[in-house]
PDB file of N, CA, C and O in Angstrom:
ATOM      1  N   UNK A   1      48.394 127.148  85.940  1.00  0.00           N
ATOM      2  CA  UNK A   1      49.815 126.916  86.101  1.00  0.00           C
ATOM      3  C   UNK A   1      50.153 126.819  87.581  1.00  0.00           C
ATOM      4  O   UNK A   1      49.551 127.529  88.387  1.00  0.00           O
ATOM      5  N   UNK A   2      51.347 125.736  88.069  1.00  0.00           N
ATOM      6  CA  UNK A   2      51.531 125.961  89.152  1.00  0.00           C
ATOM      7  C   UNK A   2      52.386 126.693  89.728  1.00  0.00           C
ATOM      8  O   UNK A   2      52.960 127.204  88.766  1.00  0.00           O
ATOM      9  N   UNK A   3      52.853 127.083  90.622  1.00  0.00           N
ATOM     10  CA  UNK A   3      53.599 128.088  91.366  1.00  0.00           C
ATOM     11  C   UNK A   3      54.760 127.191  91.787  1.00  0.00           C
ATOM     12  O   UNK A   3      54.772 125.975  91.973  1.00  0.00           O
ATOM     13  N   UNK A   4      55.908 128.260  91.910  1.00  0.00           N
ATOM     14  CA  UNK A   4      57.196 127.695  92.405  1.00  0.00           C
ATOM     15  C   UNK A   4      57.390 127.135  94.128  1.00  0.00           C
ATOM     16  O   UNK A   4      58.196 126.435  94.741  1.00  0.00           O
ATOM     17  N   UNK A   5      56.197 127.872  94.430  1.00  0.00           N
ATOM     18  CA  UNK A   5      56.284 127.958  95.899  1.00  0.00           C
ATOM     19  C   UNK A   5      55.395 126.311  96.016  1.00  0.00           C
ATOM     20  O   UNK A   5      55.444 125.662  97.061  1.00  0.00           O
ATOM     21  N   UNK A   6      54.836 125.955  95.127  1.00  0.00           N
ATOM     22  CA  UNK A   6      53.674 124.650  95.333  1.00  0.00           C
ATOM     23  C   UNK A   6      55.020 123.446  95.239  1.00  0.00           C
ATOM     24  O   UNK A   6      54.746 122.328  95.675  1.00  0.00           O
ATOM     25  N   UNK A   7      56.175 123.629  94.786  1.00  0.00           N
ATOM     26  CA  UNK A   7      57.129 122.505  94.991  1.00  0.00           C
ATOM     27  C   UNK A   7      57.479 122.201  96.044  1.00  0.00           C
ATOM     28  O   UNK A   7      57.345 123.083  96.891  1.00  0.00           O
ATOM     29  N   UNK A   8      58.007 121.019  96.458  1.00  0.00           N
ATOM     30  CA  UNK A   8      58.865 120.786  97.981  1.00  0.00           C
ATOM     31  C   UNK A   8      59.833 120.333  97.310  1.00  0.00           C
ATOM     32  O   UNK A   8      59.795 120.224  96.084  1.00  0.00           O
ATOM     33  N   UNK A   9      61.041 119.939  98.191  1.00  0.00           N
ATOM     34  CA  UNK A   9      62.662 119.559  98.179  1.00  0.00           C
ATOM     35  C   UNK A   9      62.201 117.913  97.945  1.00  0.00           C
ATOM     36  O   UNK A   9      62.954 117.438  97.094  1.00  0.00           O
ATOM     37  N   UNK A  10      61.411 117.105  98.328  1.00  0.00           N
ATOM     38  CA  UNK A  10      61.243 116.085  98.167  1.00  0.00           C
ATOM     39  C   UNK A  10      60.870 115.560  96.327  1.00  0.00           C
ATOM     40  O   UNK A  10      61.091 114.436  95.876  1.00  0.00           O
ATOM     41  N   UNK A  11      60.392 116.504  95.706  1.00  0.00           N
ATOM     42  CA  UNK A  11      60.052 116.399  94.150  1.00  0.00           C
ATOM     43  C   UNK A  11      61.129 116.979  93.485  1.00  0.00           C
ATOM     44  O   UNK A  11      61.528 116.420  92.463  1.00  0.00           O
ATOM     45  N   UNK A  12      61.833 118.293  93.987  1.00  0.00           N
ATOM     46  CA  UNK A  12      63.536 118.365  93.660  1.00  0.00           C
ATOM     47  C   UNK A  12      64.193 116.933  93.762  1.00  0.00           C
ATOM     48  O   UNK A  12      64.826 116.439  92.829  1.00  0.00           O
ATOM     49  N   UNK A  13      64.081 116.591  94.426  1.00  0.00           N
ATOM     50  CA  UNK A  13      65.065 115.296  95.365  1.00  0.00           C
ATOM     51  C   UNK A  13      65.175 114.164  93.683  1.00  0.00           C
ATOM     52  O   UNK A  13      66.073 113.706  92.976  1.00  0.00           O
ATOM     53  N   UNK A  14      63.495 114.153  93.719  1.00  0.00           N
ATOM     54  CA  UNK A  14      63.550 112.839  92.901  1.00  0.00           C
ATOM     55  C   UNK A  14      63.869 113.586  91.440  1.00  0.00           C
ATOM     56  O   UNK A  14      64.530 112.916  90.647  1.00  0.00           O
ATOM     57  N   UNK A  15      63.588 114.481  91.161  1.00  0.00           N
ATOM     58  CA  UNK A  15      63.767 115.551  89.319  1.00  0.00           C
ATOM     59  C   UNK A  15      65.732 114.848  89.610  1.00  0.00           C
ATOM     60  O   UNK A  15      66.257 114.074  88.809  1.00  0.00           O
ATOM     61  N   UNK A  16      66.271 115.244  90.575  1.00  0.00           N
ATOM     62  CA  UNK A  16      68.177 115.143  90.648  1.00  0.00           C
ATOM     63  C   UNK A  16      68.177 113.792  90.162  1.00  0.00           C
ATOM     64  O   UNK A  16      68.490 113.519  89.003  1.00  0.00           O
ATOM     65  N   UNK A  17      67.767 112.775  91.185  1.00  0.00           N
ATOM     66  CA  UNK A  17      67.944 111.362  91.556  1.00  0.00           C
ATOM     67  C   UNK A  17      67.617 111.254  90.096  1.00  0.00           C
ATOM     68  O   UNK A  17      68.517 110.689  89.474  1.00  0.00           O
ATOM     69  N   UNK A  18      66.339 111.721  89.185  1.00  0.00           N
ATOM     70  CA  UNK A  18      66.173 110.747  88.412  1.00  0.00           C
ATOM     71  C   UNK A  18      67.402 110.952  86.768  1.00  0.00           C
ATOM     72  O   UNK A  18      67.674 110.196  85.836  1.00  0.00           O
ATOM     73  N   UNK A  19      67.777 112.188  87.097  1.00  0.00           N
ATOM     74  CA  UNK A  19      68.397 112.879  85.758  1.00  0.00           C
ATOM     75  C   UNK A  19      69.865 112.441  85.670  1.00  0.00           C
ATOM     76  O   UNK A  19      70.550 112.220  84.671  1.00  0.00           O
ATOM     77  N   UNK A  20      70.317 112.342  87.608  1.00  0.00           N
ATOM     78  CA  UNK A  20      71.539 111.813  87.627  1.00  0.00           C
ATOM     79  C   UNK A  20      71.556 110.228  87.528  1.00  0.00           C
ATOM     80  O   UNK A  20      72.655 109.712  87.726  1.00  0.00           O
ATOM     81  N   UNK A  21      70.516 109.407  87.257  1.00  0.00           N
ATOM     82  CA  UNK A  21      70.808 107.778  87.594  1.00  0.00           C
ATOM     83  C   UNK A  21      70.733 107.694  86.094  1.00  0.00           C
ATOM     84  O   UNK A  21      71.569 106.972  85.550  1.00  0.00           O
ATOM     85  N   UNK A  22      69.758 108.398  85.262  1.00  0.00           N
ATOM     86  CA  UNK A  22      69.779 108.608  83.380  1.00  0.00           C
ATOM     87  C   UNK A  22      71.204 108.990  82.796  1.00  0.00           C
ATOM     88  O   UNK A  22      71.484 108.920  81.599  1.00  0.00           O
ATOM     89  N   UNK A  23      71.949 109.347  83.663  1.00  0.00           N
ATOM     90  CA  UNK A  23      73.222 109.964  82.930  1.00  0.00           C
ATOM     91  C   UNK A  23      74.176 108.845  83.487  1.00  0.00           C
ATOM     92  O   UNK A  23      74.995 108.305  82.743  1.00  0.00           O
ATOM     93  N   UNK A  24      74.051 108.518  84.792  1.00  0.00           N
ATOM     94  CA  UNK A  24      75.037 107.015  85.257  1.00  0.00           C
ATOM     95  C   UNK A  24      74.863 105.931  83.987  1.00  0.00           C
ATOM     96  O   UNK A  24      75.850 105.377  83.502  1.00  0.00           O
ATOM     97  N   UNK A  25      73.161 105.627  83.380  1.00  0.00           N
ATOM     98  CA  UNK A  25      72.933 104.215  82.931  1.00  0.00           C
ATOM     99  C   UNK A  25      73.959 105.005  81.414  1.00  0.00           C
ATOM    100  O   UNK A  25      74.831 104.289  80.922  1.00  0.00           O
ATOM    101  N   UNK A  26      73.745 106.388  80.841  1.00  0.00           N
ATOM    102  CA  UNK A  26      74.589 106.814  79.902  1.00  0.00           C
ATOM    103  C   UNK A  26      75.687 106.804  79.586  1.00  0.00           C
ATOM    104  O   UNK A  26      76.072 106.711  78.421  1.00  0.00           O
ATOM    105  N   UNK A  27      76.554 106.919  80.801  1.00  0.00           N
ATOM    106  CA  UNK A  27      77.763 106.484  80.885  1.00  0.00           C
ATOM    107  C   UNK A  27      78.400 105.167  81.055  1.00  0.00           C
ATOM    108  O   UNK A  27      79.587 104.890  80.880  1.00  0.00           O
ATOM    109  N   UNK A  28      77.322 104.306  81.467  1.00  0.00           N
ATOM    110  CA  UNK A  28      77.795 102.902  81.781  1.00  0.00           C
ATOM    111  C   UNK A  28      78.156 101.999  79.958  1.00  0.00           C
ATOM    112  O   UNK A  28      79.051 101.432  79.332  1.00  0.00           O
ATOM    113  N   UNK A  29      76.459 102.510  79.829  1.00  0.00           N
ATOM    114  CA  UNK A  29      76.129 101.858  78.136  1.00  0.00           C
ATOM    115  C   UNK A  29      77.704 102.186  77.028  1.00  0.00           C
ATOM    116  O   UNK A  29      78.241 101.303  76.360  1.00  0.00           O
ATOM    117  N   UNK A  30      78.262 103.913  77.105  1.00  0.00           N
ATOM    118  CA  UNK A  30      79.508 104.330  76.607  1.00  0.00           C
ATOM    119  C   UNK A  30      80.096 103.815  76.958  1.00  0.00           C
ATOM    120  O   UNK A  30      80.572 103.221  75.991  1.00  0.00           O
ATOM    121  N   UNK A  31      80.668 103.411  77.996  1.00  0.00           N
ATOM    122  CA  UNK A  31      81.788 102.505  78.680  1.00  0.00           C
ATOM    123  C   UNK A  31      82.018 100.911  77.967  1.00  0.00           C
ATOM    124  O   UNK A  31      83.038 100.492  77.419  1.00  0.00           O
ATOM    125  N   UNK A  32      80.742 100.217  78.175  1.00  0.00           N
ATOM    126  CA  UNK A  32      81.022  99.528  77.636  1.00  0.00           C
ATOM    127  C   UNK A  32      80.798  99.155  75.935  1.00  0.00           C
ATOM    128  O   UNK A  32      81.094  98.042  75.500  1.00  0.00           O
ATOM    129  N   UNK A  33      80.315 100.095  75.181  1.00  0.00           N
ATOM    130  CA  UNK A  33      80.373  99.744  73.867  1.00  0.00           C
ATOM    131  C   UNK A  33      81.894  99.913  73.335  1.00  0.00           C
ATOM    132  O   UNK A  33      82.765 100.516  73.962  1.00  0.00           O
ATOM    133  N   UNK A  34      82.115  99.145  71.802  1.00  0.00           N
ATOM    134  CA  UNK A  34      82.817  99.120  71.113  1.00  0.00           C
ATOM    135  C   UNK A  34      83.515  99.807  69.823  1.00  0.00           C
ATOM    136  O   UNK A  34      84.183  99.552  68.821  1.00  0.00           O
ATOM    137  N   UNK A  35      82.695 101.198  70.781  1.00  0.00           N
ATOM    138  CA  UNK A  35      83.083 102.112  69.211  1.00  0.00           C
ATOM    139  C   UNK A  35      83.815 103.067  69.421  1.00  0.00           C
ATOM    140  O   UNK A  35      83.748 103.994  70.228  1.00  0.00           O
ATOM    141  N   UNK A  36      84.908 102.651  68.238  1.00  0.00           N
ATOM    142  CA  UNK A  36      86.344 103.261  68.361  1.00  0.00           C
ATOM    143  C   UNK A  36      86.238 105.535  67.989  1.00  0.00           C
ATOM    144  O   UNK A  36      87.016 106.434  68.307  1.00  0.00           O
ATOM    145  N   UNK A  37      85.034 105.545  67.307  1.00  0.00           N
ATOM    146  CA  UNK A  37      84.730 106.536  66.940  1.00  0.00           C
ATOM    147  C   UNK A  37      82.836 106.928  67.144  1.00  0.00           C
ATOM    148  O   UNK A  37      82.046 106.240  66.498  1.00  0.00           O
ATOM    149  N   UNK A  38      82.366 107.915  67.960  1.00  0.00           N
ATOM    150  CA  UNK A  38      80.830 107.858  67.645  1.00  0.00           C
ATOM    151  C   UNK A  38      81.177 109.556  67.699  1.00  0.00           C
ATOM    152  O   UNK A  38      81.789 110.338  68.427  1.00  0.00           O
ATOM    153  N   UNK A  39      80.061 109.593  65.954  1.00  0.00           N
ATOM    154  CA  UNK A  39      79.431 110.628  65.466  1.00  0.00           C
ATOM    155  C   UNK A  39      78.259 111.101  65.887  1.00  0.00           C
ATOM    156  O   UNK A  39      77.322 110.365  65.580  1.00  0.00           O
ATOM    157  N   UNK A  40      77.809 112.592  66.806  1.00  0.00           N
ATOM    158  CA  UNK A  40      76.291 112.618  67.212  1.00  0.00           C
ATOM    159  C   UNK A  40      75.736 113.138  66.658  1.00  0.00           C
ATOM    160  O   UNK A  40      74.540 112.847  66.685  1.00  0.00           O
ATOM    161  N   UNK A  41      76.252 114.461  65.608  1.00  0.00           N
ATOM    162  CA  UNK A  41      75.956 115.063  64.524  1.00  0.00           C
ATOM    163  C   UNK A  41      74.916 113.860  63.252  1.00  0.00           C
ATOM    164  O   UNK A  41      73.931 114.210  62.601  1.00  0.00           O
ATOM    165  N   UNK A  42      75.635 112.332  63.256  1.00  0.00           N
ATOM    166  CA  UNK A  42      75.340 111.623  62.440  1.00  0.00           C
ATOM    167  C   UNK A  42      74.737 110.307  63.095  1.00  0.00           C
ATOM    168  O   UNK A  42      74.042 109.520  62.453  1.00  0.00           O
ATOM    169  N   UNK A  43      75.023 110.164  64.258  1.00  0.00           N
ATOM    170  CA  UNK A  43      74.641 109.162  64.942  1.00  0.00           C
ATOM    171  C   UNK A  43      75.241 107.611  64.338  1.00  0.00           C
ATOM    172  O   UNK A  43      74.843 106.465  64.126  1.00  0.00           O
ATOM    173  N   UNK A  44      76.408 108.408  64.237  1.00  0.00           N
ATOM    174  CA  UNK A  44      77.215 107.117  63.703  1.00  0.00           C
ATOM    175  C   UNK A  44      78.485 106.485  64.897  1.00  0.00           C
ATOM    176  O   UNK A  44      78.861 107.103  65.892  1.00  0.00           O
ATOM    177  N   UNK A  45      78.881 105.370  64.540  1.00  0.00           N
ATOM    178  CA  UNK A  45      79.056 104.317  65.703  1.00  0.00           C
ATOM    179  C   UNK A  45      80.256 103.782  64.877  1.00  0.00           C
ATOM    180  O   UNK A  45      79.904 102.772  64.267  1.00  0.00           O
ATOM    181  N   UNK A  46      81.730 104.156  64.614  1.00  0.00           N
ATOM    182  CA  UNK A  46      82.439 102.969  64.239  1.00  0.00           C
ATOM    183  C   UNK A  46      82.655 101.838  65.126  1.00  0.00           C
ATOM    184  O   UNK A  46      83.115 102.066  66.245  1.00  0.00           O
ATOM    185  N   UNK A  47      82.327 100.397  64.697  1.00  0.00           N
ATOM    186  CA  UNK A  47      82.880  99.631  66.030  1.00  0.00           C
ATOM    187  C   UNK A  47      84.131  99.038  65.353  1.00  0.00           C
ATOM    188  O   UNK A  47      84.625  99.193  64.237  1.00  0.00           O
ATOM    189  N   UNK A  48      84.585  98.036  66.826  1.00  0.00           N
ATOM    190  CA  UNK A  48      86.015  98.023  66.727  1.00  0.00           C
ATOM    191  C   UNK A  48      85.064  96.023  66.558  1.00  0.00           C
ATOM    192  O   UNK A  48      84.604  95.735  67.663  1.00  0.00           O
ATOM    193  N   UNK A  49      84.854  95.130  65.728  1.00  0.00           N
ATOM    194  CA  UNK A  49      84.455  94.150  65.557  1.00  0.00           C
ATOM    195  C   UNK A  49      85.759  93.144  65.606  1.00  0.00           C
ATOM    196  O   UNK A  49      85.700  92.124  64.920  1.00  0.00           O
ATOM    197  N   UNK A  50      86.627  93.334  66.189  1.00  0.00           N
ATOM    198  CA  UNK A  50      87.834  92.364  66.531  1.00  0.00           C
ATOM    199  C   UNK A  50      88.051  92.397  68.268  1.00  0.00           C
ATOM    200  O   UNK A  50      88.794  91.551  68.764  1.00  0.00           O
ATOM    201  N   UNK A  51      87.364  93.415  69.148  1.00  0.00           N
ATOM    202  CA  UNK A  51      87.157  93.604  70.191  1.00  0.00           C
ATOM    203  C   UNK A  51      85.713  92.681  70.423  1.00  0.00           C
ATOM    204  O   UNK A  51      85.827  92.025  71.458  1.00  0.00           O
ATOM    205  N   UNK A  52      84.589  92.489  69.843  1.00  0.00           N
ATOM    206  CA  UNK A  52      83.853  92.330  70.057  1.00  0.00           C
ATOM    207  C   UNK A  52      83.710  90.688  70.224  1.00  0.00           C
ATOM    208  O   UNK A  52      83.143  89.887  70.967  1.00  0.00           O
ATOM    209  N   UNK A  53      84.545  90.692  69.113  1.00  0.00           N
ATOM    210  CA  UNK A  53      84.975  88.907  68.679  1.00  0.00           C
ATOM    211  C   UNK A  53      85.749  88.269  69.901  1.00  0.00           C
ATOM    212  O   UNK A  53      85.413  87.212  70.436  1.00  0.00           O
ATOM    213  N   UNK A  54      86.827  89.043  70.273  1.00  0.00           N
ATOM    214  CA  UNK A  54      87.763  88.602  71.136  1.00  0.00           C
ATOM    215  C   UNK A  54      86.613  88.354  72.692  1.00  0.00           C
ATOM    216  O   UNK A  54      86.689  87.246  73.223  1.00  0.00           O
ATOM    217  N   UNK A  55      85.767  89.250  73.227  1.00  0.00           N
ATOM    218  CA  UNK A  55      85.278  89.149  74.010  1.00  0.00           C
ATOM    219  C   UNK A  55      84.004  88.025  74.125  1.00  0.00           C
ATOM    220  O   UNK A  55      83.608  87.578  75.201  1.00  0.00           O
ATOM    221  N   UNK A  56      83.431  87.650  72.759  1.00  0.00           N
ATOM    222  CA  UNK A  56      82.779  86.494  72.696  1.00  0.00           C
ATOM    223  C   UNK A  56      83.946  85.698  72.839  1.00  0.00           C
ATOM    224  O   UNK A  56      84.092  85.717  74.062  1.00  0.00           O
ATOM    225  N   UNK A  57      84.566  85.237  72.531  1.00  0.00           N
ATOM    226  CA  UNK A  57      85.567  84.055  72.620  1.00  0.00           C
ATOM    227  C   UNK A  57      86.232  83.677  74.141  1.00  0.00           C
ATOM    228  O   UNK A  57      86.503  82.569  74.603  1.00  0.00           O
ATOM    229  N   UNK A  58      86.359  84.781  74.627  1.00  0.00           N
ATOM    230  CA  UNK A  58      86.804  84.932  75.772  1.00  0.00           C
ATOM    231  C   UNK A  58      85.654  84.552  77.265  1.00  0.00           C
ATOM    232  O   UNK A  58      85.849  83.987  78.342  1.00  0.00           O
ATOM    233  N   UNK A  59      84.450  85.199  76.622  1.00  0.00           N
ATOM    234  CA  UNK A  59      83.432  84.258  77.378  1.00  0.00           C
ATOM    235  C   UNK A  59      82.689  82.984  77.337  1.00  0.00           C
ATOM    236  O   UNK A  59      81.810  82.542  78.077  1.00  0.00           O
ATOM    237  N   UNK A  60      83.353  82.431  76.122  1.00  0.00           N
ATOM    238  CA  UNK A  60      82.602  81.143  75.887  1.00  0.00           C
ATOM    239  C   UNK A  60      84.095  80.127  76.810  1.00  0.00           C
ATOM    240  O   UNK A  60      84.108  79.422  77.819  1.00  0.00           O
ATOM    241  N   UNK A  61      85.186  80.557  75.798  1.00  0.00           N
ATOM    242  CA  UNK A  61      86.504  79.311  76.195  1.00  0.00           C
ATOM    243  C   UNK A  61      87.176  79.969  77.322  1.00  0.00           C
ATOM    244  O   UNK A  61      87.789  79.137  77.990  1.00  0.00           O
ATOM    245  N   UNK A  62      87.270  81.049  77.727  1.00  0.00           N
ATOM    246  CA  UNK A  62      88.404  81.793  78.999  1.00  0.00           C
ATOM    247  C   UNK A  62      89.341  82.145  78.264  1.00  0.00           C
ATOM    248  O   UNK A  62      90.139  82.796  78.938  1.00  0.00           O
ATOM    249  N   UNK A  63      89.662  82.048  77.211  1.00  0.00           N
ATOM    250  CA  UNK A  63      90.989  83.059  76.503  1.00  0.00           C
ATOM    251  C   UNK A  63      90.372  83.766  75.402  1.00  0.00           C
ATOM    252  O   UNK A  63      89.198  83.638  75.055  1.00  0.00           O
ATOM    253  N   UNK A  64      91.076  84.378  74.973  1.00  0.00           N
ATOM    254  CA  UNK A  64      91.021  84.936  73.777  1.00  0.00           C
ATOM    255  C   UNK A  64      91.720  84.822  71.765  1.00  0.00           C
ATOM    256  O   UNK A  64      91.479  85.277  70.646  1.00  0.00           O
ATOM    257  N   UNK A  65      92.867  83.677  72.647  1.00  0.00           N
ATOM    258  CA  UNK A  65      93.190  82.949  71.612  1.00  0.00           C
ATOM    259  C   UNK A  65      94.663  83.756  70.734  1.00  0.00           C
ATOM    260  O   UNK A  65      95.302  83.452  69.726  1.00  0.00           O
ATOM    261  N   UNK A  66      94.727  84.673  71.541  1.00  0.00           N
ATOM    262  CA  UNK A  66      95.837  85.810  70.898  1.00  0.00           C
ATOM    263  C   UNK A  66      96.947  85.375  71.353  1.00  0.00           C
ATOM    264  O   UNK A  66      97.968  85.569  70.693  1.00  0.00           O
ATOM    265  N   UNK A  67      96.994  84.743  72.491  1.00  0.00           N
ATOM    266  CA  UNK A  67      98.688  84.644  73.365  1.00  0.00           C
ATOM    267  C   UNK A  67      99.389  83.568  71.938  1.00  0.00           C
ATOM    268  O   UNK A  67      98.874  82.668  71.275  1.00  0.00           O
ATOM    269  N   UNK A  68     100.813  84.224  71.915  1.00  0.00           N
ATOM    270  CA  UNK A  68     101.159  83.159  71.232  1.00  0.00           C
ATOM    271  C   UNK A  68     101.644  81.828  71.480  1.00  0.00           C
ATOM    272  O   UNK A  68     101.854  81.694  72.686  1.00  0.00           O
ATOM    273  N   UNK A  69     101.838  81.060  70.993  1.00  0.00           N
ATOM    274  CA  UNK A  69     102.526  79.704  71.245  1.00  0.00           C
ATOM    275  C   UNK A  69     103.748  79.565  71.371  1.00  0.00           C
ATOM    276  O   UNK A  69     104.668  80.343  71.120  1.00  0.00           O
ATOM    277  N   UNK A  70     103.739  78.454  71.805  1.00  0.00           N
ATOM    278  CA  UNK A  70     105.305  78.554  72.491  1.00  0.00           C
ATOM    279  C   UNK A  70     105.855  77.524  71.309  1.00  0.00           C
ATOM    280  O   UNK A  70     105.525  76.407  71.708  1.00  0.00           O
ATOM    281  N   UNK A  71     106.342  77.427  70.408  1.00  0.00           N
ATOM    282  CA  UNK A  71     106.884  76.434  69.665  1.00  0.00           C
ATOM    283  C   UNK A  71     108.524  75.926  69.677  1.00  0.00           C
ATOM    284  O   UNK A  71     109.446  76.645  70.062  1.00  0.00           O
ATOM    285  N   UNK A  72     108.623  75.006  69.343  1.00  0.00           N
ATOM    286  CA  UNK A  72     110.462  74.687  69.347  1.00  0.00           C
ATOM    287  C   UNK A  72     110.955  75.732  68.492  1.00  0.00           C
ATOM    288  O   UNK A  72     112.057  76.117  68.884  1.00  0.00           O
ATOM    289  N   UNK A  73     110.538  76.340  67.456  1.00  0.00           N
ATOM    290  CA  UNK A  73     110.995  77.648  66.802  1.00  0.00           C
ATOM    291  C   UNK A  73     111.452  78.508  67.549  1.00  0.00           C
ATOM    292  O   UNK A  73     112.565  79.016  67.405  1.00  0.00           O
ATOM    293  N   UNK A  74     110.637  78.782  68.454  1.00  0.00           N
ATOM    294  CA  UNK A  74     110.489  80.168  68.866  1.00  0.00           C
ATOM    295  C   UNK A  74     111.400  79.775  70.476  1.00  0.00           C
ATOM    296  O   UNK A  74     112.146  80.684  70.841  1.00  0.00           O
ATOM    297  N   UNK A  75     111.368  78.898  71.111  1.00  0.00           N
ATOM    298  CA  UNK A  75     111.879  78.315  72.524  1.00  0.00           C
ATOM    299  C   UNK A  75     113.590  78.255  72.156  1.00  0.00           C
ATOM    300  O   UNK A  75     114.090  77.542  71.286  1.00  0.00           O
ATOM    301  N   UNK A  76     114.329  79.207  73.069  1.00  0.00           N
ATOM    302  CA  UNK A  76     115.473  78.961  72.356  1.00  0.00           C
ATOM    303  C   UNK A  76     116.541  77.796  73.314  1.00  0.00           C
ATOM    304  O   UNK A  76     117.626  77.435  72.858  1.00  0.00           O
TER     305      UNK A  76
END
C-alpha cells in the first residue's frame, strides 16, 4: 500500500481538475436536455418532445413556426 506522504499536490491537482471538468461536462449535458421531469431513483427522463421539435425546425428553417400570422382577420 502506498503512503499519504508518497502523494504530491501535482496528482491532487489533476484527482480536482479531473472530478471538477466530469461534473462541468454533467451539468452542461442537464442543461441542455429536454426533460421536463428526471427520475434517479428510476432513471427516468420525461421529455418535453414539442421542445425538441421546435428546435429541429428552428435549425433547419431559422424559425420555429409558432409566431402567428398576421391576417386581415386579425389586422384591425
Amino acid at each position: 500500500m502506498t503512503k499519504l506522504q508518497d502523494f504530491n499536490i501535482n496528482e491532487l491537482m489533476l484527482f480536482i481538475v479531473g472530478v471538477l471538468g466530469s461534473l462541468g461536462g454533467l451539468c452542461v449535458i442537464i442543461q441542455k436536455s429536454k426533460c421536463e421531469e428526471i427520475s434517479f431513483l428510476c432513471f427516468k427522463c420525461k421529455r418535453n418532445v414539442k421542445a425538441v421539435i421546435e428546435e429541429e425546425r428552428l435549425q433547419k428553417t431559422g424559425h420555429t413556426g409558432n409566431t402567428p400570422r398576421l391576417t386581415e382577420k386579425n389586422n384591425p
